[in-house]
VEXVEXTOR-168588 format. One record per residue (C-alpha): residue in three letters; z, y, x. Coordinates in pm, whole numbers, padded with zeros to 5 digits, always signed. Layout:
BEGIN
ALAZYX;...
This chain:
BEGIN
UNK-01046+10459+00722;UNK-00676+10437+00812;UNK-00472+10128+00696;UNK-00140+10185+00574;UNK+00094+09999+00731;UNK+00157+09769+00428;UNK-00233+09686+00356;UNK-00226+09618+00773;UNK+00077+09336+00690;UNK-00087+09184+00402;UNK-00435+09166+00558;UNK-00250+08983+00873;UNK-00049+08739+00594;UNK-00367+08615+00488;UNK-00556+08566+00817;UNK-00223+08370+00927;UNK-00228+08145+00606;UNK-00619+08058+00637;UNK-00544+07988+00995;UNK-00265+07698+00928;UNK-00484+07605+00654;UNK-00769+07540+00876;UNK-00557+07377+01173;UNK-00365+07145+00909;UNK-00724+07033+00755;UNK-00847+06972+01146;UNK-00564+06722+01172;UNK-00574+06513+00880;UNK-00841+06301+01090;UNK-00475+06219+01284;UNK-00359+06051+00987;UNK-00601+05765+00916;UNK-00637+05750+01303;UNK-00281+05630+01315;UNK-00372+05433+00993;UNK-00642+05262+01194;UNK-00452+05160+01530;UNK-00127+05019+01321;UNK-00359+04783+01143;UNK-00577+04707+01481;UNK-00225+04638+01641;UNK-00106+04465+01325;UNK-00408+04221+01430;UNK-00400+04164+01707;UNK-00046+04043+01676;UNK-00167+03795+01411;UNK-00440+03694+01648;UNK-00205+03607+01923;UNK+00025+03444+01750;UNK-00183+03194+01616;UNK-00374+03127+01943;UNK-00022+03053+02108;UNK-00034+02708+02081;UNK+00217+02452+02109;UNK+00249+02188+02352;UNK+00391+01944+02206;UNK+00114+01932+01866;UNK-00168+02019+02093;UNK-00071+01682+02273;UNK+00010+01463+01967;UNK-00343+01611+01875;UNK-00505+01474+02201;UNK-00338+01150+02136;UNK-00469+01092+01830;UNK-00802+01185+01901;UNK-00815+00981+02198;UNK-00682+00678+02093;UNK-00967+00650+01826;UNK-01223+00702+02068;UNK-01072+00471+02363;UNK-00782+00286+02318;UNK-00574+00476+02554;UNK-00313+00639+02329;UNK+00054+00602+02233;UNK-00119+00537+01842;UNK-00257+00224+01968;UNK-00002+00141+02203;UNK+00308+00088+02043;UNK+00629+00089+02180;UNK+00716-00229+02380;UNK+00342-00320+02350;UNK+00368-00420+01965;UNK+00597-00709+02108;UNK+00835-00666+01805;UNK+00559-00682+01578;UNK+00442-01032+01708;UNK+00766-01163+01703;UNK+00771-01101+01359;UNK+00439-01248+01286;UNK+00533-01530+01502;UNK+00884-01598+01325;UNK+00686-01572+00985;UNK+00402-01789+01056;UNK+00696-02034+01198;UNK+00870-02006+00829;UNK+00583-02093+00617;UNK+00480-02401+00863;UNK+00843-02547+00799;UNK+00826-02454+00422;UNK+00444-02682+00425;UNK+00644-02942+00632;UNK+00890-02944+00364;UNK+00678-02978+00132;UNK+00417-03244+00269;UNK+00706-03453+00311;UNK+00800-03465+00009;UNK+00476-03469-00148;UNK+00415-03775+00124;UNK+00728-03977-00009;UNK+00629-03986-00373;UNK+00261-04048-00284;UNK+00170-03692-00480;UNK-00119-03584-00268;UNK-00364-03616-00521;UNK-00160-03383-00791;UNK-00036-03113-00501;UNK-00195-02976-00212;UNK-00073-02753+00063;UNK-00258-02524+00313;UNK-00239-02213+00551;UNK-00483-01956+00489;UNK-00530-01595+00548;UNK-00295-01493+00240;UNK-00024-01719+00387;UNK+00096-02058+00240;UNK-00090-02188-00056;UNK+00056-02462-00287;UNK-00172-02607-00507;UNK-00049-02804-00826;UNK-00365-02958-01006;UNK-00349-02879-01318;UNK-00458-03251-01459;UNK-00326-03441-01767;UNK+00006-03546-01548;UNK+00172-03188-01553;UNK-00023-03050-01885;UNK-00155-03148-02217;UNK-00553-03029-02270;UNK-00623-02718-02341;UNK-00233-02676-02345;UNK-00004-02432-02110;UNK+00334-02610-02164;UNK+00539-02751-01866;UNK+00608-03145-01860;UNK+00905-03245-01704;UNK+00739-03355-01403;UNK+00617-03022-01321;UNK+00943-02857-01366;UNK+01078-03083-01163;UNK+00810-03046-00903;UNK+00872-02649-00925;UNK+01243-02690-00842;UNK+01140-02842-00517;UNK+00895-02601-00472;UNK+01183-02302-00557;UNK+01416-02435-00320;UNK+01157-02369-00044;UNK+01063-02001-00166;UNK+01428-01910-00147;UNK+01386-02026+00224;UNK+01196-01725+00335;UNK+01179-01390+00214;UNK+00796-01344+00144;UNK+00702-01213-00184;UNK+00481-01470-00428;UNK+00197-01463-00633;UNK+00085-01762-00913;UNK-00253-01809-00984;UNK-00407-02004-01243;UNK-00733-02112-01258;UNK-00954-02361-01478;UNK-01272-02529-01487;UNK-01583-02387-01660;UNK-01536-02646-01961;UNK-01537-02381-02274;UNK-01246-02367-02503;UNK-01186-02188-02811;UNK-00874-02213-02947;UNK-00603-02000-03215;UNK-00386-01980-02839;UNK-00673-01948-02601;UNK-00989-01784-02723;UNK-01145-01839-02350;UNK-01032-01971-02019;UNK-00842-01660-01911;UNK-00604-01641-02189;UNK-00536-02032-02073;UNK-00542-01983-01688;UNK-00331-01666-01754;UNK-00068-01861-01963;UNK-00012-02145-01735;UNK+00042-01897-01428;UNK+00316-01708-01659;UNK+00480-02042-01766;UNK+00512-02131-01366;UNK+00630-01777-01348;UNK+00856-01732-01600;UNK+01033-02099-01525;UNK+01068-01963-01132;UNK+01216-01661-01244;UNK+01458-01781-01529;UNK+01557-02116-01445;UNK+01492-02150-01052;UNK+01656-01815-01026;UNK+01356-01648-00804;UNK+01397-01260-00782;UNK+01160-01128-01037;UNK+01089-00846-00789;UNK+00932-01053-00556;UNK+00677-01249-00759;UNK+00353-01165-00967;UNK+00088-01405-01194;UNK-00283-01362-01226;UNK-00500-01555-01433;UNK-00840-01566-01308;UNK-00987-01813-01607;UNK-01328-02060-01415;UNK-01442-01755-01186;UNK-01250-01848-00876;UNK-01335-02198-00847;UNK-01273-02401-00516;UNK-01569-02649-00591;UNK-01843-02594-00795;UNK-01825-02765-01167;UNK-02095-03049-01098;UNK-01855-03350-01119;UNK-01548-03452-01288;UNK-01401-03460-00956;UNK-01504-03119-00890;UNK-01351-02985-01248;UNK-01003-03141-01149;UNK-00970-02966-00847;UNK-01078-02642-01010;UNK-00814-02695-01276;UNK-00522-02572-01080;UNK-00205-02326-01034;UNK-00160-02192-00713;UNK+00172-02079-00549;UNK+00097-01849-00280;UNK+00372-01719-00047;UNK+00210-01389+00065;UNK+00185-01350+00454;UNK+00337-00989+00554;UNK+00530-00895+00266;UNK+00902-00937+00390;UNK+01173-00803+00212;UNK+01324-00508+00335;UNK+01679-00580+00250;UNK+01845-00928+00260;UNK+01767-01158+00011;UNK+02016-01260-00211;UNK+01869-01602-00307;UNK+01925-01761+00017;UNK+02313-01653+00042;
């Protein structure tokens, strides 16, 4: 049968459009292909920027690794071999010798060694001030004229250096049970603030530099078998701390 020339056009329209549909449905693959390799390229960008690393931290890394295993790095070698740092431990050790050579003289000329005590030990300079019946009452946390007079000596020689301080009290293991001090700490704890306090407000200390603990019979230097033993357990320390500079001048010693 003969096709008019219009059926012949139509039946050509269609073949053409399932043709372009078919070819456009082939190349949607292309689509998520390109998908694929901008995200595979998108990684592999990631990946090599990461792995580019830098000099300078990979070798701060090495340092710091190797200087824990042998000694070798810049971490444990400081500049100028730590000479600055000895110097300063050297000039601070110096200070709190002539603040104890201060002291045991003056101690020395008013025959007080058996009411204060000085020595040099791992916190730095400890000055002991027995806390017998000459500088307190029993049982009592109030400052007799000889110890505030023994403090102001004492004061003069902690605005010498620049160390911070720390008063300890301590007591023997003789109960008490007072209205004021239930136990031995409240008593240890009051005498340190009294030394504290009287530093700070009359001897004109820095308040920022100095602390109090009360540490009641539990850090005894003797144990509390004798009277002997009990006196020299009864006690306020001064310590002048080893290390503890402060960082801008002080204003006590202008």
């Amino acid at each position: 049968m003969a096709l008019t020339r219009t059926e012949a056009r139509s039946r050509l329209r269609r073949g053409g459009d399932k043709e372009a549909m078919e070819s456009a449905g082939m190349m949607r693959w292309l689509l998520t292909y390109a998908d694929m390799i901008t995200l595979l390229l998108a990684l592999f960008i990631i990946l090599f920027a990461i792995s580019n690393i830098s000099a300078v931290k990979f070798n701060k890394l090495a340092h710091a690794i190797s200087g824990g295993f042998d000694g070798t790095s810049a971490i444990n070698n400081p500049p100028d071999g730590g000479l600055k740092s000895i110097q300063h431990g050297r000039a601070e050790n110096a200070n709190l010798l002539a603040v104890k050579a201060q002291l045991d003289k003056y101690i020395a000329q008013r025959r007080l060694q058996s009411k204060v005590q000085t020595r040099i030990d791992k916190q730095g300079l400890v000055i002991t001030l027995l806390s017998d019946k000459t500088y307190y009452d029993s049982g009592s946390a109030d400052l007799r004229p000889e110890y505030k007079q023994l403090l102001d000596v004492v004061a003069a020689q902690l605005r010498s250096v620049r160390n911070d301080v720390r008063v300890e009290g301590s007591t023997d293991n003789v109960p008490i049970a007072t209205y004021a001090y239930p136990t031995n700490w409240e008593l240890s704890a009051a005498r340190a603030t009294g030394v504290t306090r009287y530093l700070v407000e009359h001897a004109k200390i820095v308040p920022t530099r100095i602390s109090f603990a009360g540490y009641g019979e539990f850090h005894p230097k003797f144990a509390n078998d004798s009277d002997a033993h009990r006196q020299q357990n009864r006690r306020v320390d001064i310590v002048i701390l080893n290390g503890a500079a402060a960082p801008t001048p002080n204003p006590e010693a202008q």
